[in-house]
N, C-alpha and C positions, 0 to 999 in steps of 0.2 A: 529532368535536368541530368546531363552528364560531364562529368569532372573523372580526370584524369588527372593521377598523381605520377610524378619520375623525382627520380634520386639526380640532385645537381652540390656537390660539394658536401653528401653526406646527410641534406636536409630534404624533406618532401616537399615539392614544390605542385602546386595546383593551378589544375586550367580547365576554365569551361569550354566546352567544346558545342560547334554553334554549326559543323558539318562535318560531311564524310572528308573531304580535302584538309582541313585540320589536323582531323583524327591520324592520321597518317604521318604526320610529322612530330609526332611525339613516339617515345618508347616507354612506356609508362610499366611501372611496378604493381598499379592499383587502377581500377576503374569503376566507379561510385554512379550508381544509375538510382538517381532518386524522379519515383512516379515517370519510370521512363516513359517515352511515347515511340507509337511505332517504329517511326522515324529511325528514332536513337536504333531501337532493339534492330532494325535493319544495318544499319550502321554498322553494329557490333557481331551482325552478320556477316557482313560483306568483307569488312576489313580483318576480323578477327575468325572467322568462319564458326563462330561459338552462336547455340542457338540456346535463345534460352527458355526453358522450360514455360509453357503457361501456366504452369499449378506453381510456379516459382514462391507465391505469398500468399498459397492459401494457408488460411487457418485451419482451416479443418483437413489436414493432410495425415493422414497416419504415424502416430509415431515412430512405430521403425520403419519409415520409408523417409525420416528428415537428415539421416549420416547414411553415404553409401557412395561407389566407386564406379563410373562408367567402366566400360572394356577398353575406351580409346583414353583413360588414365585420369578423366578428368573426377576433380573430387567435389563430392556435392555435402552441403552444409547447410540447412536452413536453422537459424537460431533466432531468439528470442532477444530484444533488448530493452533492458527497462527508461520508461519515460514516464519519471515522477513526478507528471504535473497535480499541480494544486486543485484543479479546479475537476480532470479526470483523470486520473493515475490507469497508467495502459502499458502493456507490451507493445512494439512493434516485431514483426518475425521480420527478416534479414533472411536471403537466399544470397550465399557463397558460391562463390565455382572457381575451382584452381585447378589447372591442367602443368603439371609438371613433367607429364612421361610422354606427350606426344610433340616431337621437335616441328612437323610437319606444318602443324598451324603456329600462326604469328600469336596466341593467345597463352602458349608457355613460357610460365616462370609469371603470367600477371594473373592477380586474384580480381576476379568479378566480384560486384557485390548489389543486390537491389533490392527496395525497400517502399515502402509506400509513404514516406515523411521522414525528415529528419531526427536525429537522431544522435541527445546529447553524448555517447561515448564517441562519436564519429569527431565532431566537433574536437572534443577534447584530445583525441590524437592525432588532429592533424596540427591545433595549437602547437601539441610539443612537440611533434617533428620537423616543425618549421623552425623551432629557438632551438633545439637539442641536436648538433651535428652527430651520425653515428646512429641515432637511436632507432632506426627504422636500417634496413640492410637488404633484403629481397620481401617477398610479396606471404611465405612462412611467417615470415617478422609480423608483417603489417596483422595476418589474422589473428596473433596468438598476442598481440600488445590491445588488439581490438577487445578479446576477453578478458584482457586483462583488466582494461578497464572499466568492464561491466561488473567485473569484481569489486574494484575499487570504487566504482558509483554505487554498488548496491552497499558496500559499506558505509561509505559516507550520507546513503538515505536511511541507512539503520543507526548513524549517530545524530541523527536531523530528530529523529522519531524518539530517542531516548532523551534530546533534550524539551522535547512538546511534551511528553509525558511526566516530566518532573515538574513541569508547569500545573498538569493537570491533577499530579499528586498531592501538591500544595495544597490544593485546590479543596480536593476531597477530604484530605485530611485536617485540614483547618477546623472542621465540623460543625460548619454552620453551612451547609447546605442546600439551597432551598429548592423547589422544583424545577423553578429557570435553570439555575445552575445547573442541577442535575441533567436536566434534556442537554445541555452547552457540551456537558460533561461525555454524555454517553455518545453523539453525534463526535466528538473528538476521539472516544475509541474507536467508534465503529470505523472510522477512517483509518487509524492503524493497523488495527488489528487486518483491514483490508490490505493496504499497503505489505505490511510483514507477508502477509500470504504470498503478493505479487514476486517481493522479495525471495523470499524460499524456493517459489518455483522458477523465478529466474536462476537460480545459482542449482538449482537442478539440471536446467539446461545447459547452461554452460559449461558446468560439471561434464555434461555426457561429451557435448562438443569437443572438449580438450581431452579425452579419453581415446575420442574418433581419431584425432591426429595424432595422437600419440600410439596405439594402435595400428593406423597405417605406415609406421613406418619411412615418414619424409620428413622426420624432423633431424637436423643434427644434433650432436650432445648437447651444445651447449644450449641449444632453444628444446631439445627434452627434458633439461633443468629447469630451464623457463617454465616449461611447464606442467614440472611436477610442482613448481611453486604456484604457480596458479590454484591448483585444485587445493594444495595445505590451506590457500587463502583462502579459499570459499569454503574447507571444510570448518574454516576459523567461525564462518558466520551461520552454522548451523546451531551454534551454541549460542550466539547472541541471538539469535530469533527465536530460539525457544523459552530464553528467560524473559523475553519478550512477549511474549503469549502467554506465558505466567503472569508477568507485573499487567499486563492488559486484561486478564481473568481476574487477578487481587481487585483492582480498580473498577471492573465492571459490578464484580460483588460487592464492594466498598458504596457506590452511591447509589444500588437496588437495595441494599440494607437501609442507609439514610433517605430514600425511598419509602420505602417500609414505613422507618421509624414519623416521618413526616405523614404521614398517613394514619398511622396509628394516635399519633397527638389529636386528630380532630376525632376520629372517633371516641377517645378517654373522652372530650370537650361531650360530647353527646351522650355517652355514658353516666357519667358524671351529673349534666343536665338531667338526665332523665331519675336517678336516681335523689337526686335531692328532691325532686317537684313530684314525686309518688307518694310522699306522708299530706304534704298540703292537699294535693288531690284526693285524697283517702279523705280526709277531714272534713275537705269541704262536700264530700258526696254523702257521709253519717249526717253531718251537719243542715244538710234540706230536705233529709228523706225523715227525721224524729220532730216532727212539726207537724201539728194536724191542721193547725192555722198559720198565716204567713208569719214566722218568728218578730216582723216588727210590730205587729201590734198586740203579743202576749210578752217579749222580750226588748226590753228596748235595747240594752245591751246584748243582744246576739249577735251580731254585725260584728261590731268591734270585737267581741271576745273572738270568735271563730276568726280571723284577719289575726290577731295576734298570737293564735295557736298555730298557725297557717304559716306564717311568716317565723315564728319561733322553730317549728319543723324541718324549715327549710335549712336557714341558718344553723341548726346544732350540726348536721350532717355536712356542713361545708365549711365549719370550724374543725371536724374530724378528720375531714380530708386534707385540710390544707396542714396539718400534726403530722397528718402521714406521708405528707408531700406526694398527695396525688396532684395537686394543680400546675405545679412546677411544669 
């Protein structure tokens, strides 16, 4: 899919693009190549003479080789952005390309950008560029309000998570815990604790991302402010994910203890058993080994006496325990 953004009265306005003949009649600020096809990437050959890389979305591409600066100016950017789905919480990587220093091709002053799916901050700034006149201004703007928003989502997935975990706190701490629970319990961290990670290292990326451009040297003051604010804002959430991995450590040890303690109850229950039924068992093994003939035809009360010393043994010892609230 390829969409094409231009500035009309201050607002971003969007268009899919369905040919080369199209493409040509717009002067766009941004150009959004989601799962392009050859097609497109020829396209953006021909008209823009911008070629784009085939390792553009690999994952496994070396880390310092994801920030760095052609010789014919064009600036290359592969980042991370988080997609905090419910069901598979994932990165997508995002390949950048912004050519500002070469006037020669039609592809300066517009940011490239391609991606293999969609991709909730994309969404979200095109939302407000379309209602916010002004907020968007050249093609610098669009990358550095893109991070920004990746700040601002990964924020708002770190306050989604501190409201789940106070759910789950309730929970643990109520102190009736039962096994079910517990599995409910620990399946609910493991998901966070996964999520915070994903989280951490998205805003590590981004982190570096907005260092690159800042670094390079093409930002004006006023979006070098921009984005020295950016990065204060992500260093805001180094602090929230780490008490977060604390309160996710309290809470994992909290119901592997009531774990424990749920465990340890049936063992007492067997303990306990085995200890009361060891005098009767004593009694009744003296009791058929001191009989040269079978006791009921030399005793006729043997039966009942040994039954009542049997059953007395048992009982003194579970009148003891329940004094000492072993039963409880």
């Amino acid at each position: 899919m390829l969409n094409i953004f231009t500035l009309a009265n201050g607002r971003l306005c969007q268009e899919e693009i369905e040919s080369l003949e199209e493409l040509s009649r717009f002067k766009p600020i941004w150009v959004d190549l989601e799962s392009p096809t050859l097609e497109e990437k020829r396209w953006i050959m021909q008209y823009y003479g911008l070629s784009i890389p085939a390792d553009a979305m690999d994952e496994d591409i070396e880390e310092s080789a994801r920030f760095y600066r052609e010789e014919n100016g064009e600036l290359h950017i592969r980042s991370d952005f988080l997609v905090p789905d419910d069901a598979q919480p994932h990165t997508v990587r995002v390949a950048f390309i912004l050519n500002l220093d070469n006037p020669e091709l039609k592809s300066k002053g517009v940011l490239f950008s391609i991606h293999d799916e969609d991709v909730p901050v994309f969404r979200l700034l095109r939302m407000r560029a379309r209602r916010a006149p002004g907020f968007i201004e050249d093609a610098k703007e669009v990358l550095l309000k893109l991070f920004d928003g990746d700040a601002e989502y990964s924020a708002d997935t770190l306050e989604d998570i501190y409201d789940d975990l106070e759910k789950v706190s309730r929970k643990v701490l109520s102190g009736d815990v039962t096994d079910a629970m517990a599995g409910e319990v620990l399946g609910a961290i493991a998901r966070h604790e996964d999520m915070s990670g994903r989280i951490r290292r998205n805003a590590m990326d981004t982190r570096r991302a907005v260092s690159f451009m800042m670094r390079s040297k093409i930002l004006s003051s006023d979006q070098f402010e921009d984005a020295r604010q950016i990065l204060r804002d992500i260093d805001s959430l180094d602090s929230h994910t780490a008490f977060l991995f604390d309160k996710i450590n309290f809470l994992m040890d909290a119901t592997v203890g009531f774990i424990n303690i749920n465990q340890n109850k049936i063992i007492k229950i067997f303990s306990v058993a085995s200890v009361a039924l060891l005098p009767p068992t004593l009694i009744a093994s003296l009791y058929g080994m001191n009989f040269k003939y079978m006791p009921e035809l030399d005793w006729a009360l043997g039966y009942p006496y040994a039954l009542a010393v049997m059953v007395s043994s048992a009982v003194i010892p579970m009148i003891y325990f329940r004094k000492r609230g072993w039963l409880k």
